[in-house]
C-alpha positions in Angstrom: -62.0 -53.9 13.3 -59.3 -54.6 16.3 -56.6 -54.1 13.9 -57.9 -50.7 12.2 -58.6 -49.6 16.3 -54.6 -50.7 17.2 -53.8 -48.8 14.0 -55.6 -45.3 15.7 -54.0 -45.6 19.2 -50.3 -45.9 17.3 -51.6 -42.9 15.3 -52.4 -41.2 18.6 -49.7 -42.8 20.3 -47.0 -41.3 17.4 -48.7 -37.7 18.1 -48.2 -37.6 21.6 -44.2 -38.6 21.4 -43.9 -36.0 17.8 -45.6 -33.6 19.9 -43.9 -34.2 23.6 -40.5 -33.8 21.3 -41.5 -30.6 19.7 -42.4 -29.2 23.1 -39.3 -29.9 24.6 -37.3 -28.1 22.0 -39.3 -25.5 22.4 -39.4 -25.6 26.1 -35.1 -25.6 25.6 -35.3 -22.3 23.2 -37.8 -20.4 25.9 -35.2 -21.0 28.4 -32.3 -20.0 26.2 -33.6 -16.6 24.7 -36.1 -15.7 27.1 -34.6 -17.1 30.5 -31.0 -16.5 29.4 -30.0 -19.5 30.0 -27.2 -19.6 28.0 -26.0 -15.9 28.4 -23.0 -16.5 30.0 -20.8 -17.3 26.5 -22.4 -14.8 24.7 -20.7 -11.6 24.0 -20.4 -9.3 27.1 -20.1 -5.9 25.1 -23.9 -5.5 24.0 -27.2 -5.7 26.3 -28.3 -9.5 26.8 -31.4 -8.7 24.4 -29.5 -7.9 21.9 -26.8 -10.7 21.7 -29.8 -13.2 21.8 -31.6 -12.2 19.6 -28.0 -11.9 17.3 -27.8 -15.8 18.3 -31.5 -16.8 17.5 -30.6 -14.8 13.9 -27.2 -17.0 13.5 -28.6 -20.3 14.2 -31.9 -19.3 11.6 -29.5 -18.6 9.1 -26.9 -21.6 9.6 -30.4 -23.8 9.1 -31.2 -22.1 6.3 -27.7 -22.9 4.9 -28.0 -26.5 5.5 -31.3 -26.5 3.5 -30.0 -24.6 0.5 -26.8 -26.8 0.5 -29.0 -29.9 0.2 -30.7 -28.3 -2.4 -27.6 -27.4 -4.8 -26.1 -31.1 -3.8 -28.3 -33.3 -4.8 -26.7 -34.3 -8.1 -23.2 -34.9 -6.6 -24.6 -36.8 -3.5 -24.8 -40.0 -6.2 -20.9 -39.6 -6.3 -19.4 -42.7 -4.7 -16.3 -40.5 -4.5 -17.6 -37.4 -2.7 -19.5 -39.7 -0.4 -15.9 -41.3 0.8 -14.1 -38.4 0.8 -17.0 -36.0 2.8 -18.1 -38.8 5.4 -14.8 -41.2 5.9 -11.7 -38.7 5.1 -12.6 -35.0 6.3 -14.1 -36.9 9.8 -10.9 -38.6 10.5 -8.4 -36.0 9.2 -10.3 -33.3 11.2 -9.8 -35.6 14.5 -6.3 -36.1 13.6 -5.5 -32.5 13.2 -6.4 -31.7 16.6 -5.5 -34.8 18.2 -1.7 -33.7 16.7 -2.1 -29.7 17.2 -3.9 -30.0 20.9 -1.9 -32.3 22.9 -4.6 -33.1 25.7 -4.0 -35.8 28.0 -6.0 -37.9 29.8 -7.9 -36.4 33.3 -10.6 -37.1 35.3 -12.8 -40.1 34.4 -10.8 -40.3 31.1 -7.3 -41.2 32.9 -9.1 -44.0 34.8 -10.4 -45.7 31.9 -6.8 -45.4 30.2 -5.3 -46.8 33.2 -7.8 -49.9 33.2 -7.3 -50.2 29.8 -3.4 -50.1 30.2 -3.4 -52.1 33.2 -5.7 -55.0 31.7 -3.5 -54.9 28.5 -0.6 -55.7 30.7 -3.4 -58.5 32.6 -3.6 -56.6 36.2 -6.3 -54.9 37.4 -6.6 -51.5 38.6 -8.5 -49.7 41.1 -11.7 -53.3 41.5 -13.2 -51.8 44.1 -14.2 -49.2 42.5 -15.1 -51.1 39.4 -17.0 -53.4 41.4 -19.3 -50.1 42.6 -19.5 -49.0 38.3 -19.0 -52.5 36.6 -19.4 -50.4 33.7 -16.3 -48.4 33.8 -14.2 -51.8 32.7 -16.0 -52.3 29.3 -14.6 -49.8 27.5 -11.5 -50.0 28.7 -11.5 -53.6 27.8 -12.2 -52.4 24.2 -9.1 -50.4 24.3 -7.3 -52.9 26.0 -7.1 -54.9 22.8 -5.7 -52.5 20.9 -3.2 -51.9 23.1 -2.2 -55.1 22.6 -1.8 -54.8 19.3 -0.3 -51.3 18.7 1.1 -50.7 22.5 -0.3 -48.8 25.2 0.0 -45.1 24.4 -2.4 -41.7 24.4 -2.1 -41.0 21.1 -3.2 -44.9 20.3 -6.6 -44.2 23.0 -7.3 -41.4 20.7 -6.9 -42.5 17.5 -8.7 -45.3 18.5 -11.8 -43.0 19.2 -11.5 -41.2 16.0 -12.0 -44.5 14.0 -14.6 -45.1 15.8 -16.3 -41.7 16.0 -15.7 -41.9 12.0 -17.2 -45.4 12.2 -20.2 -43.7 13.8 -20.8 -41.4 10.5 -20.7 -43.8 8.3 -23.0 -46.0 9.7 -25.8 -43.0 10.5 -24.8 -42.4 6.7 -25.9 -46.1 5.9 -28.8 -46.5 8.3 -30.9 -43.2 7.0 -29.7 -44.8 3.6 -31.7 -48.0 4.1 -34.7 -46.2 5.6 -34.8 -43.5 3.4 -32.8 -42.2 0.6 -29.4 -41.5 -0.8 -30.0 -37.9 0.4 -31.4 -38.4 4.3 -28.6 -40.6 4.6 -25.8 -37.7 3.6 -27.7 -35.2 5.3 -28.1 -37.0 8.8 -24.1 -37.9 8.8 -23.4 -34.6 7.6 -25.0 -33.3 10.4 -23.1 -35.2 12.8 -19.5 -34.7 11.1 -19.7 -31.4 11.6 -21.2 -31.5 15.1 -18.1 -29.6 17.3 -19.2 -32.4 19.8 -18.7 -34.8 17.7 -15.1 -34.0 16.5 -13.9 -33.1 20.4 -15.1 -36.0 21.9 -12.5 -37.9 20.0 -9.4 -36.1 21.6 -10.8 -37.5 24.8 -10.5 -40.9 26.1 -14.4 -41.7 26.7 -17.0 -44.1 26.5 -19.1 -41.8 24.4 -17.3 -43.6 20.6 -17.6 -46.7 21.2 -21.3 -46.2 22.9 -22.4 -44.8 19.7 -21.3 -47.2 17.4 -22.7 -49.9 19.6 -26.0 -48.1 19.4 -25.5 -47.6 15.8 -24.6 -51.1 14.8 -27.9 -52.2 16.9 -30.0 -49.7 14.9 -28.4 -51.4 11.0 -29.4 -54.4 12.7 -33.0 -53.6 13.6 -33.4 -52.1 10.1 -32.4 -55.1 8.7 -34.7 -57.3 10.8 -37.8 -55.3 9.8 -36.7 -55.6 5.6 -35.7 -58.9 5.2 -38.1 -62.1 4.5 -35.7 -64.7 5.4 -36.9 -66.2 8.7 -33.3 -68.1 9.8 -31.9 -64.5 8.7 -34.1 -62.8 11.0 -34.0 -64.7 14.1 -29.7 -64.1 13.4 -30.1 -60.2 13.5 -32.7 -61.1 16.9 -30.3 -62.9 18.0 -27.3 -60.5 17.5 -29.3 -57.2 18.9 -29.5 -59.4 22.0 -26.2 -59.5 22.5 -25.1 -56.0 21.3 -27.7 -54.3 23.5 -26.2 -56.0 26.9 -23.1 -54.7 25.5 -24.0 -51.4 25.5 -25.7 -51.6 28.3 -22.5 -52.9 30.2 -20.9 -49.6 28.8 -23.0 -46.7 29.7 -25.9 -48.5 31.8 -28.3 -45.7 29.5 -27.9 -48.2 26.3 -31.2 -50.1 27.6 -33.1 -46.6 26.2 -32.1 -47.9 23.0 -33.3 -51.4 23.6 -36.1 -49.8 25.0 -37.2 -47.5 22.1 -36.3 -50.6 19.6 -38.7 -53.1 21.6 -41.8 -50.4 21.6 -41.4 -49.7 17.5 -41.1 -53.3 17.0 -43.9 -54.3 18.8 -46.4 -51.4 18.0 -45.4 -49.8 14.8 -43.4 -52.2 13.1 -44.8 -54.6 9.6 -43.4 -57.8 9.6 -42.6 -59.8 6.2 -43.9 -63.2 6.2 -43.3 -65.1 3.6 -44.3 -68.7 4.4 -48.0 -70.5 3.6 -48.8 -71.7 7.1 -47.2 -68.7 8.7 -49.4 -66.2 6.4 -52.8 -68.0 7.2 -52.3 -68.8 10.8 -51.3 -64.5 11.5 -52.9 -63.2 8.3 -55.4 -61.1 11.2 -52.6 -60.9 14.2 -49.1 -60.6 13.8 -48.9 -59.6 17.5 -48.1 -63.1 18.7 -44.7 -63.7 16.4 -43.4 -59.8 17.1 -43.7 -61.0 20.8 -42.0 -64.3 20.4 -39.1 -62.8 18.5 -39.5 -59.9 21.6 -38.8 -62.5 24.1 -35.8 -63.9 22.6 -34.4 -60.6 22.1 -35.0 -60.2 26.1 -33.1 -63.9 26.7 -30.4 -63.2 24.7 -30.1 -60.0 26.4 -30.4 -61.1 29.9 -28.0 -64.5 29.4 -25.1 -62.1 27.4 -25.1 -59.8 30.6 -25.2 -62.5 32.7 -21.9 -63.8 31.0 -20.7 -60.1 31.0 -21.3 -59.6 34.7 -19.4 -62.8 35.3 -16.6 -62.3 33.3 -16.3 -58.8 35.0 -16.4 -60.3 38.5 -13.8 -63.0 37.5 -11.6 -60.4 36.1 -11.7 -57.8 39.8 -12.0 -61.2 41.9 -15.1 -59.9 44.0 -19.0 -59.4 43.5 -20.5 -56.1 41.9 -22.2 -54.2 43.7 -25.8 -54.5 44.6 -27.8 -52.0 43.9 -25.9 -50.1 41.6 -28.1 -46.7 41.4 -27.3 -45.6 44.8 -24.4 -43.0 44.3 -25.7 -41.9 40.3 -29.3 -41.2 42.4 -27.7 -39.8 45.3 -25.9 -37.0 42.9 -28.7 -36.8 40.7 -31.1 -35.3 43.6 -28.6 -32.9 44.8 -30.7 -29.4 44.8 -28.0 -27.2 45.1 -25.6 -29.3 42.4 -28.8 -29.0 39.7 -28.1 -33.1 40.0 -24.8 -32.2 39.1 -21.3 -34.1 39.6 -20.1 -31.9 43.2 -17.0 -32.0 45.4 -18.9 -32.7 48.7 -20.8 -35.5 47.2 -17.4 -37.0 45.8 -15.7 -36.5 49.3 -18.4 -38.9 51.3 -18.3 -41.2 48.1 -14.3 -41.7 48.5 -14.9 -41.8 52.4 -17.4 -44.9 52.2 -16.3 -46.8 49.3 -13.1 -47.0 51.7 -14.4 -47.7 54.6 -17.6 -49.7 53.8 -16.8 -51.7 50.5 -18.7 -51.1 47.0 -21.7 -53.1 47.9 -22.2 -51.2 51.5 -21.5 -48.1 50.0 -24.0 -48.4 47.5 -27.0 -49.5 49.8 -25.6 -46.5 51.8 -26.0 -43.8 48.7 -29.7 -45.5 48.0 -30.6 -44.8 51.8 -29.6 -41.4 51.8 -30.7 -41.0 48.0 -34.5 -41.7 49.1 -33.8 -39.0 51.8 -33.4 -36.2 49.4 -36.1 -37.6 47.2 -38.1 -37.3 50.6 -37.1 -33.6 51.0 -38.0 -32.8 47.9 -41.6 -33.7 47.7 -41.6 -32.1 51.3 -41.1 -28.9 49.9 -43.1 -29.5 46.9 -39.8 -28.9 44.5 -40.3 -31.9 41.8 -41.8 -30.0 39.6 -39.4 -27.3 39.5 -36.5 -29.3 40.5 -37.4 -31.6 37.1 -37.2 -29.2 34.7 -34.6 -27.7 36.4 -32.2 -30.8 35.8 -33.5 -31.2 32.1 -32.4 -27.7 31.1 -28.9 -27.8 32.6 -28.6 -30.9 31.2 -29.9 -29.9 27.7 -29.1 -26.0 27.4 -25.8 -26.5 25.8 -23.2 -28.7 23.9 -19.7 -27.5 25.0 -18.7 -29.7 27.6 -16.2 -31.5 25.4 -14.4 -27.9 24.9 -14.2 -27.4 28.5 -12.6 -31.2 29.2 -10.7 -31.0 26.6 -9.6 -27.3 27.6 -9.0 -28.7 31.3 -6.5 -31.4 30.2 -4.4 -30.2 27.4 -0.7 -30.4 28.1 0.7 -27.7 30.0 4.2 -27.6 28.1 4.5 -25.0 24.7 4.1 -27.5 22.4 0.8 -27.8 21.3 0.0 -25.5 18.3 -3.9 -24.9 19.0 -4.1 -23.5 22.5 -7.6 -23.8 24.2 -8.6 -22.0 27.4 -12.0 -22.5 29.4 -12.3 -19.1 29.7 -12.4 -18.7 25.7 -16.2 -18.0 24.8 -15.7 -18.0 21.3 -15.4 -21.9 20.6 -18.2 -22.7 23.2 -20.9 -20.2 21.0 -19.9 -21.9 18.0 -20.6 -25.6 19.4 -23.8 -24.1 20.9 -24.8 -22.4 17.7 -24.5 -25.4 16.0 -26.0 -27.6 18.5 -29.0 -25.3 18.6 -29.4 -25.2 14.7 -29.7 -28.9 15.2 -32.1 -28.5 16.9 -34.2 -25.8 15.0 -34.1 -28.2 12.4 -35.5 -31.1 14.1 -38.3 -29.1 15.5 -39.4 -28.0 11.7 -39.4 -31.5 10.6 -41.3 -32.6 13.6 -43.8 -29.7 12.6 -43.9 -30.9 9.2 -44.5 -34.5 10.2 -47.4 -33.7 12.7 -48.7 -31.4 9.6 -48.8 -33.5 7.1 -50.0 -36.7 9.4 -46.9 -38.5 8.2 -45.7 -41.0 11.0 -44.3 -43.9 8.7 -40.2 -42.8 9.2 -39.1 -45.4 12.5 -35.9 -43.4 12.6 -38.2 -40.2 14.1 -40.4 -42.4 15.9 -37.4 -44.5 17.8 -35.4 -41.0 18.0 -38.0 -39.3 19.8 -38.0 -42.2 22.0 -34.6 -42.2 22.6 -34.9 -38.4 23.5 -37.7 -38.0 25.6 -36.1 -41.3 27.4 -33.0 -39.5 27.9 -34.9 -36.7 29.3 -36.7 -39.1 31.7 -33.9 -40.8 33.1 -31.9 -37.9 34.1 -34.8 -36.5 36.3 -33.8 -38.9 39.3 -30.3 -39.8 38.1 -27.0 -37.8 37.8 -26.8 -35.3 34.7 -24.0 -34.0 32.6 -24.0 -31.8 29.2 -22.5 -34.7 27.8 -24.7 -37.2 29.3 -26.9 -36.4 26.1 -24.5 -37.1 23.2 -26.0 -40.0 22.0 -29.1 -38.4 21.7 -27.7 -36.4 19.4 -27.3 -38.8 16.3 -31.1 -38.8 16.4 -31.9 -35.0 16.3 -29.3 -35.1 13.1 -31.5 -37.9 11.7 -35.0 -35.9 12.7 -33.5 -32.7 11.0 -32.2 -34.7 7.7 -35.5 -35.7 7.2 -36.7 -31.9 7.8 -33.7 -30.9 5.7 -35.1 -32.8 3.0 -38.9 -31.8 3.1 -38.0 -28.2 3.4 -35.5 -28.3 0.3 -38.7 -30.1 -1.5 -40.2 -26.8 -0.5 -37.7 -24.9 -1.5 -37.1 -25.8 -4.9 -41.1 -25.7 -5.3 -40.9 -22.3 -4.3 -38.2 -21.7 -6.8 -39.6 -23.5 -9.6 -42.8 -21.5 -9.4 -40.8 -18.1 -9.0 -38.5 -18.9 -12.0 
């Protein structure tokens, strides 16, 4: 009786995230065709109406295309040989063709991690204090360090280091929807993110966002494999390892705990455990509850012990403490009004001024004073409603903020053969196109999901909590286009799965026709 009522509140439970998901999209495409949010890269030369309503019409049919590729694919997805050349070949030679024909250098955030990187490859440290104030601005670079190391410290080395890994990052989605699925949702789902413009441009650039998602990825295989196999010692290994990977990618974008997050709540609500020994099966045969906790808490020790190590090892390396707090300045940007919680020069000014003159601990406490201020001022004026979704549509409206970084540090000499301008629209309404057709065919699997009370995929159930924690975190905290690229993997896995389904429909439809 307990178990069939803790069976209907997970049912509930799955609704409400299924349904929360589907609004959001929707909530994203209200804003985009009926606000205009996204007006300024469409074409200038016809009335607004009309050059919406031409994009809503573009992004239907590109989704349309996906489904009827699936649907004529099918036979040569078994192809061992198509699989290697369309999901480990075309990523890398596309990242390789632009990272020759381009020429961008490193700027911004992305020249700091290559100069840690170099700097540690050549054991010296640059800039501590202001690692000490983002302890998490080292990790990667300590990644990259190593292969400097090994192949010498050089741009085109950062970069191609990114596009093995970004190519890394389709092959495992390719495996993971595999594993959970089939042969077909694993294709789709890396397909999906091969081709995602994002995707591809993040790998000229010298970011976090590669090695973040493989991370993330590698946890995911990890998880999958916990829940199939019936080997105890092998299961308390992949525990074990998830630990560890998951204060890793904490320690390189601070957002990885969403994944640990959205891991721990399948796990421990959704999840079916194989047990396979006597003593085990009688003593839980009613409540498994207790041994999904136990494993829980190891997965929490693990995690807390390998970022205690982490943390150390960082503060060994910069020879003083991190900072304490560490949300003070990412809180203090992310409830700037008139920024939209955006990244702004007069925020940046005070944050050079005080990380010089008060240290990264002082400056910190500082930003967290002055961060509860504008929180203050903003439920003075009754804005946190407005100011909320505010922050989630400029945060989620579009996908072509690698285009404009990479746009904003390409050499300034003749010799790159691909020229790219911010002020191009053309490239930045193909992303988005894309990006939204993504997302168009996420919200029709989500529809088909809730329709046909089908709740058993844990690749939706953990993407949508990945998503909608995204979307959370963001309110209070600083916000970037590109701040959501992780959560992009999942939308392509939520879309392969409504790929699929609607190419089931489809050749239905077909069959009954011919």
């Amino acid at each position: 009786m307990q178990f069939r009522l803790l069976e209907k509140i997970g049912k509930y439970f799955v609704v409400s995230i299924y349904s929360l998901t589907a609004v959001f999209v929707t909530f994203v495409f209200k804003k985009i065709f009926i606000n205009g949010n996204l007006d300024y890269v469409l074409p200038d030369r016809f009335p607004k109406i009309l050059s919406r309503l031409f994009l809503f019409i573009v992004i239907f049919v590109i989704s349309f295309i996906f489904i009827f590729l699936l649907n004529n694919l099918k036979s040569i997805i078994h192809n061992k040989s198509f699989i290697v050349i369309a999901l480990l070949v075309i990523p890398l030679l596309m990242s390789l063709i632009l990272i020759i024909t381009t020429k961008v250098e490193p700027k911004s955030d992305f020249l700091t991690y290559f100069l840690i990187a170099r700097n540690l490859s050549l054991n010296k440290i640059f800039i501590p204090n202001y690692i000490a104030m983002f302890p998490h601005t080292i990790s990667f670079p300590f990644f990259l360090s190593l292969m400097f190391r090994i192949f010498g410290s050089s741009v085109f080395i950062a970069q191609l280091t990114g596009s093995v890994l970004s190519t890394l990052s389709v092959i495992l989605i390719y495996v993971i929807g595999k594993e959970i699925g089939n042969r077909e949702l694993g294709f789709f789902a890396a397909l999906l993110w091969t081709l995602m413009p994002s995707r591809i441009l993040y790998s000229l650039l010298i970011c976090t966002e590669n090695l973040f998602n493989v991370v993330a990825l590698a946890i995911t295989f990890l998880f999958i494999k916990t829940l199939k196999t019936t080997n105890t010692n092998k299961r308390v290994l992949h525990i074990l390892l998830i630990g560890i990977f998951s204060a890793w990618l904490s320690s390189i974008r601070p957002n990885g705990i969403l994944i640990s997050i959205a891991i721990i709540l399948y796990f421990l609500f959704f999840a079916k455990i194989n047990l396979t020994s006597p003593n085990m099966l009688k003593i839980f045969r009613q409540n498994i509850f207790p041994i999904k906790l136990f494993l829980t808490l190891i997965t929490i020790i693990t995690y807390l012990l390998t970022a205690l190590v982490i943390n150390y090892t960082i503060e060994s390396k910069i020879r003083q403490k991190i900072a304490s707090p560490r949300i003070g300045w990412n809180m203090y940007v992310g409830l700037n009004i008139n920024s939209h919680g955006q990244w702004n020069k007069n925020d940046s000014q005070l944050f050079e001024k005080l990380i010089k003159e008060k240290g990264p601990t002082q400056a910190q406490k500082i930003f967290l004073e002055l961060s509860l201020k504008r929180l203050n001022a903003i439920v003075k004026e009754k804005k946190v409603i407005s100011f909320a979704f505010d922050k989630i549509i400029t945060m989620w409206h579009a996908d072509h903020e690698a285009y404009d970084y990479a746009a904003g540090a390409q050499s300034k000499n003749l010799t790159a053969k691909i020229k790219l301008r911010k002020v191009n629209k053309i490239p930045k309404l193909i992303m988005n196109v894309y990006y939204l057709s993504s997302l168009l065919l996420s919200l029709v699997a989500l529809f088909l999901k809730l329709k046909n009370n089908d709740f058993t995929n844990p690749l939706i159930i953990m993407g949508c909590f990945i998503i909608l924690g995204t979307i959370l975190l963001h309110i209070p905290f600083e916000t970037a286009l590109r701040y959501k690229n992780h959560s992009l993997i999942w939308f392509c896995f939520i879309a392969a799965q409504g790929i699929t389904e609607e190419s089931l429909l489809l050749t239905k439809f077909l069959s009954k026709r011919g």
